[in-house]
C-alpha positions in Angstrom: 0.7 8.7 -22.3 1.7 5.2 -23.4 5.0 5.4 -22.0 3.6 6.3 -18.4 1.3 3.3 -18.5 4.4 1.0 -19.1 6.2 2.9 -16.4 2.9 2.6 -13.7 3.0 -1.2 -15.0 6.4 -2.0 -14.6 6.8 0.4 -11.0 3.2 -0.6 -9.5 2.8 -4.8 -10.2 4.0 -7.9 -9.2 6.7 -9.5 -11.0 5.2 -11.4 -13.9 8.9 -13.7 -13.6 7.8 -15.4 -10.2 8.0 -19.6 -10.1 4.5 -21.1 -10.7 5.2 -23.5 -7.1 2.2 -24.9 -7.8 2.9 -26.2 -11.2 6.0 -28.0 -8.9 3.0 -29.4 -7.0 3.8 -27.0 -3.9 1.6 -24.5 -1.8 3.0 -20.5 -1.8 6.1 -21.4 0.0 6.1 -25.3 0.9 4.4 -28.1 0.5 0.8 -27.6 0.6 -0.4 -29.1 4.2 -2.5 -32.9 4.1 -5.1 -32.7 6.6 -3.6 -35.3 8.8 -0.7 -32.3 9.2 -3.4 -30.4 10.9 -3.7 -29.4 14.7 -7.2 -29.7 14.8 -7.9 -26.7 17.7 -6.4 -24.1 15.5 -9.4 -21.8 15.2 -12.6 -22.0 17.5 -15.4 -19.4 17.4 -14.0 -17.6 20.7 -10.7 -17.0 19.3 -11.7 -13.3 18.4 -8.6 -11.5 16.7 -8.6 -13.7 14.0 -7.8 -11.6 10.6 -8.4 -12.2 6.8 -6.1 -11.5 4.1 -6.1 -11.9 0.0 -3.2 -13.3 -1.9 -2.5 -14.4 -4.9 -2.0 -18.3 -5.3 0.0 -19.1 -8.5 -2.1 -21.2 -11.4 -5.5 -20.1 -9.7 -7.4 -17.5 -11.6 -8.6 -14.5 -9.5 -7.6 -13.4 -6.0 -7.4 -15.9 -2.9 -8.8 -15.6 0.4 -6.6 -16.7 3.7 -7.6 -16.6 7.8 -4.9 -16.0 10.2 -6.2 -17.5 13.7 -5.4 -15.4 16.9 -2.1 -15.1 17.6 -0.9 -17.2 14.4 1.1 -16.2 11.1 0.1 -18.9 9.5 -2.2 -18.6 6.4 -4.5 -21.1 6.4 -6.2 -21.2 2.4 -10.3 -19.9 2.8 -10.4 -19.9 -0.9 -9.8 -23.8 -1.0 -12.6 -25.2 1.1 -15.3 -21.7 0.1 -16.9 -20.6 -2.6 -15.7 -16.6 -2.8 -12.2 -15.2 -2.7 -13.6 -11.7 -0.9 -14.0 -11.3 3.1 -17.1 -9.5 2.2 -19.4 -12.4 3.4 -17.9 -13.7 6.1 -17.3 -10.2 7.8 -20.9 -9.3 7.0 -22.1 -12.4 8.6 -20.0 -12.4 11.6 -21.3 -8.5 11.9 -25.0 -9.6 11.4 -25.3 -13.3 12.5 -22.0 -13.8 14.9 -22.8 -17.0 15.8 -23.9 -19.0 13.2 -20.6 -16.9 10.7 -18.1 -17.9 13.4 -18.9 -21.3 13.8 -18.9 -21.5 9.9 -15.7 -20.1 9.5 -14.5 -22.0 12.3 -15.3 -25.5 10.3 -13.8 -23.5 7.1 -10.4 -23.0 8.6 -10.2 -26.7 10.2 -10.2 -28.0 6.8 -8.1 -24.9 5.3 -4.4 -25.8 4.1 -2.3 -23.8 5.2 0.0 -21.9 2.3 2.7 -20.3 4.5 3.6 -17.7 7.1 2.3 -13.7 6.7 5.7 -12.7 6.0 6.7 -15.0 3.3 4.0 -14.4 1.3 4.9 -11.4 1.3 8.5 -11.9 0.9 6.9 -13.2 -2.3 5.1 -9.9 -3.4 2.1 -12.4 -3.1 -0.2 -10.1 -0.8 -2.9 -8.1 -2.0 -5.2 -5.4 -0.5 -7.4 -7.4 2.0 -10.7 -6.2 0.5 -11.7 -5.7 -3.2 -12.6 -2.3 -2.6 -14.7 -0.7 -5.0 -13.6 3.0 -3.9 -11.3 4.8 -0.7 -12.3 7.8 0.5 -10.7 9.6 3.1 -10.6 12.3 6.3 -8.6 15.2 6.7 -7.5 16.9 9.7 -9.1 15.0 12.3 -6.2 15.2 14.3 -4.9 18.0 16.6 -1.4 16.9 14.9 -2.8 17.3 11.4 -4.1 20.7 11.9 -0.9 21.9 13.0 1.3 20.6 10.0 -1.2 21.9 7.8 -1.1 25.0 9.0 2.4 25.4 8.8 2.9 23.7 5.6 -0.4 26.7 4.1 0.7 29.6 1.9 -2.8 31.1 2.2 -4.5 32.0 5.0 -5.9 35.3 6.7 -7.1 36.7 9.7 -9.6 34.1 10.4 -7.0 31.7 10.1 -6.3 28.9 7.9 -8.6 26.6 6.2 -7.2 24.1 8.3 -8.4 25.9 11.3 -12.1 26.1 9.8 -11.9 22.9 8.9 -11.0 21.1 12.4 -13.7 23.2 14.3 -16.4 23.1 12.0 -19.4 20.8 12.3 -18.7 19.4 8.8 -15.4 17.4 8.1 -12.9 17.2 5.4 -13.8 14.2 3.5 -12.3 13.5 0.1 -12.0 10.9 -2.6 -8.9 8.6 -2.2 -8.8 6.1 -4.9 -10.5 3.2 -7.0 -9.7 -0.6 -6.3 -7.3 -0.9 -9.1 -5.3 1.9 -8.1 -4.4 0.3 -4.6 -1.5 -1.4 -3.6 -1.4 -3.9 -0.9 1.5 -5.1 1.4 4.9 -5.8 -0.2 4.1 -3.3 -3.0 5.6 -0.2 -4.1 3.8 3.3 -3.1 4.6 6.3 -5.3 6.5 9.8 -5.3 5.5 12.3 -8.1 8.1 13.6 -10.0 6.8 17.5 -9.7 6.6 17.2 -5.8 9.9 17.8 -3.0 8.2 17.1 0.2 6.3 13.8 0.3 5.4 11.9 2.9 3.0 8.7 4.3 0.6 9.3 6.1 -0.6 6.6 8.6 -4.5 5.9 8.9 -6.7 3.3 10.5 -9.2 2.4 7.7 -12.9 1.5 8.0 -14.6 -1.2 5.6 -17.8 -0.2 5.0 -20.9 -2.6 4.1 -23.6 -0.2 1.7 -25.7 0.7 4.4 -22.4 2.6 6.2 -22.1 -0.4 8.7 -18.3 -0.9 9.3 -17.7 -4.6 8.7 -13.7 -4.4 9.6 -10.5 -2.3 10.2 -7.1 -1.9 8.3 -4.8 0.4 7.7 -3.8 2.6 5.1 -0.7 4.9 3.8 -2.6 8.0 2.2 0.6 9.1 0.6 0.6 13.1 0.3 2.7 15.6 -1.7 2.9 18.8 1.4 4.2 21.4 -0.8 1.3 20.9 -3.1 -1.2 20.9 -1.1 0.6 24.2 0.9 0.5 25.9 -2.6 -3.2 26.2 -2.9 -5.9 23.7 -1.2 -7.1 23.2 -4.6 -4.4 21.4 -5.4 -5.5 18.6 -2.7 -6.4 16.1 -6.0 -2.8 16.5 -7.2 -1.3 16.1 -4.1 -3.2 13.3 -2.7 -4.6 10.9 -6.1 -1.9 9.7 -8.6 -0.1 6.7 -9.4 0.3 4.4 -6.7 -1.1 7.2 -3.6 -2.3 4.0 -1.4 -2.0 0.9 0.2 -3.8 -1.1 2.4 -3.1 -4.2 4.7 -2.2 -6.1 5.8 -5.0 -7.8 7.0 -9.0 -7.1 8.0 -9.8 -7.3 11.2 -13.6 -8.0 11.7 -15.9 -5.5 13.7 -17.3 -7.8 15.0 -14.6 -9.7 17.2 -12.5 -8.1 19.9 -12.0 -5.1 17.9 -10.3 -3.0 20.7 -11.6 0.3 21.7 -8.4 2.7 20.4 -6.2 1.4 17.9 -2.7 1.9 18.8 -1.1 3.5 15.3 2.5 3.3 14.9 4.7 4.2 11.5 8.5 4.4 11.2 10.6 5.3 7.6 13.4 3.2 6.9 16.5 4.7 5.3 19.3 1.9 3.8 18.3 0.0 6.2 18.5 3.0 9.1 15.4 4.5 11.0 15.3 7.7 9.5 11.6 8.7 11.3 9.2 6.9 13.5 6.4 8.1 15.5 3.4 7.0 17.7 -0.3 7.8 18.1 -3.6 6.3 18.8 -7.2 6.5 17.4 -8.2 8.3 21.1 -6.9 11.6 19.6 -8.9 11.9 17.2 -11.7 15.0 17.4 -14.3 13.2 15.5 -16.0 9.7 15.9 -16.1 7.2 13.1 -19.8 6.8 12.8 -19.4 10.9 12.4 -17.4 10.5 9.5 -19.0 7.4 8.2 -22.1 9.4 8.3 -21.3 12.7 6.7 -19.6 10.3 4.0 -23.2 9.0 3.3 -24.9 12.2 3.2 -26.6 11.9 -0.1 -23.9 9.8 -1.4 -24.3 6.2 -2.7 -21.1 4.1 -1.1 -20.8 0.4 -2.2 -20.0 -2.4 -0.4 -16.0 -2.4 0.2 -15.8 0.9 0.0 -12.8 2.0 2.8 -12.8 5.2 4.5 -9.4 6.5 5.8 -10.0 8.3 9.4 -7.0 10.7 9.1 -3.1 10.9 10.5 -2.1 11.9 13.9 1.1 11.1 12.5 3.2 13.9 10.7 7.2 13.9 10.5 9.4 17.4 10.9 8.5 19.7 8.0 12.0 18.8 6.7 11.6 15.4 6.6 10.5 14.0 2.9 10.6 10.7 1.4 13.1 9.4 -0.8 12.8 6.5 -3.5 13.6 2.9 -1.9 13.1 4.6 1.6 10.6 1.1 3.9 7.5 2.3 5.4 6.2 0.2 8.0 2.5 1.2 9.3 1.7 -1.0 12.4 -0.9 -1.9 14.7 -1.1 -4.7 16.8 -4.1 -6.3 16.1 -4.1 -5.6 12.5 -0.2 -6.2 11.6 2.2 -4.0 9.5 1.5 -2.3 6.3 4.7 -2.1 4.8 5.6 -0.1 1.6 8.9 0.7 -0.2 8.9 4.3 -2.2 9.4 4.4 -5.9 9.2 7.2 -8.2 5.8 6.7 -10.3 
């Protein structure tokens, strides 16, 4: 037991060995920004696809909060100039006040150093999971696509076909319990394989965040990494196949509800192999058979959900059934107005 905790530790965290830049008297990647360096039209209210990340910022204790303005990779420092490192407030006021939260933020970003570009923090293995979720739960077989892989992938079944088959035409969805907030990795990080499994893969997901009351406050995306031939043994199995070490990420960013959140989300994944596109594959939210206020719903059904919590909405995305991961294999989950979730495999 002790030497699998040192394993998960060692496989699943950030390198303890990174330079402190700020004991160098730098931001993440640079010199930290004066406000004189500062456009000063960066941000306005109407700007709508802005997007909110975490980080970590070396020397500061806890996690930090950064805005990326429409259009922009720049990550301008939230946690500097406000008093919370969570997006938690600011999405639930833009959802329940717009006004009065975007002109707020608006102020907050003026005056927010910028710490560097998206992609060098994380370069920097600096990213975390955009919200401090508390719990992930997640859909199954809400896609045509999904139905049909696990169908194939099944070893029991019978004449009224598989549970899969129930499953995608019933009135009740497959929902299921994902993962708790330490157990998620964000972008940059590592995602696991189990050791006992030969047909892995990622699945790609838009993910809701969900205020207590089952409003959704923002979208991102998430790999619900799944073990096939476990699941195909036996359906009971779906806890072993779906929660262990390292079984999802999120990110890159949140995008708020409550901006130009577009109508479908566009979901795109591809697997790099040395390098190599070894699988890719497109899809889009308009496929799926069931709503998310459905799901969010059912989800809530005599269930307690705190604030944070993520719901995954399912894959529409499933590679040939001889396809598998394989440790150091790149997965990149994309979407344009959210960014790319990207992941490298390691054995866990």
């Amino acid at each position: 037991m002790h030497g699998e905790t040192r394993m998960c530790r060692a496989v699943c965290s950030r390198d303890p060995a990174r330079p402190n830049l700020a004991e160098r008297g730098e931001g993440l990647v640079g010199p930290v920004a004066r406000q004189s360096d500062r456009p000063r039209a960066l941000f306005s209210p109407g700007r709508q696809h802005m997007r909110l990340i975490r980080f970590t910022f070396p020397g500061r204790p806890g996690p930090s909060l950064g805005l990326l303005a429409d259009g922009e990779e720049a990550v301008r420092d939230l946690t500097a100039v406000a008093a919370h490192g969570s997006p938690l407030p600011w999405l639930r006021g833009l959802l329940r006040d717009h006004d009065r939260a975007a002109h707020d933020l608006a102020d907050a970003a003026r005056l927010a150093p910028v710490v560097g570009a998206l992609a060098e923090l994380e370069a920097s293995r600096l990213l975390l999971p955009p919200v401090d979720c508390p719990e992930v739960w997640a859909a199954g077989v809400t896609y045509e696509r999904s139905r049909d892989a696990r169908d194939r992938e099944t070893q029991v079944g019978g004449a009224g076909g598989t549970a899969y088959d129930r499953v995608y035409a019933a009135e009740r969805p497959e929902l299921f319990f994902k993962a708790t907030g330490p157990r998620v990795r964000g972008t940059g990080d590592v995602v696991g394989l189990r050791g006992d499994s030969r047909w892995q893969v990622a699945e790609p997901e838009l993910g809701l965040v969900l205020d207590e009351d089952g409003a959704i406050l923002g979208y991102t995306l998430g790999n619900d990494m799944s073990s096939r031939d476990i699941e195909g043994e036996n359906p009971l199995y779906l806890p072993q196949a779906k929660i262990y070490r390292c079984a999802c990420a999120l990110g890159p960013a949140v995008l708020p509800a409550a901006g130009a959140a577009p109508a479908v989300f566009p979901i795109g994944c591809r697997v790099l192999r040395n390098g190599v596109e070894a699988w890719s594959g497109e899809t889009d939210t308009g496929h799926m058979r069931r709503g998310f206020a459905e799901l969010v719903g059912y989800l809530r059904r005599h269930n307690w959900i705190p604030a944070g919590t993520v719901l995954l909405t399912g894959t529409g995305l499933v590679p040939p059934d001889d396809f598998t991961l394989q440790a150091g294999d790149t997965v990149e989950i994309t979407s344009p107005t959210i960014g790319t979730l990207r992941n490298t495999a390691a054995w866990v």
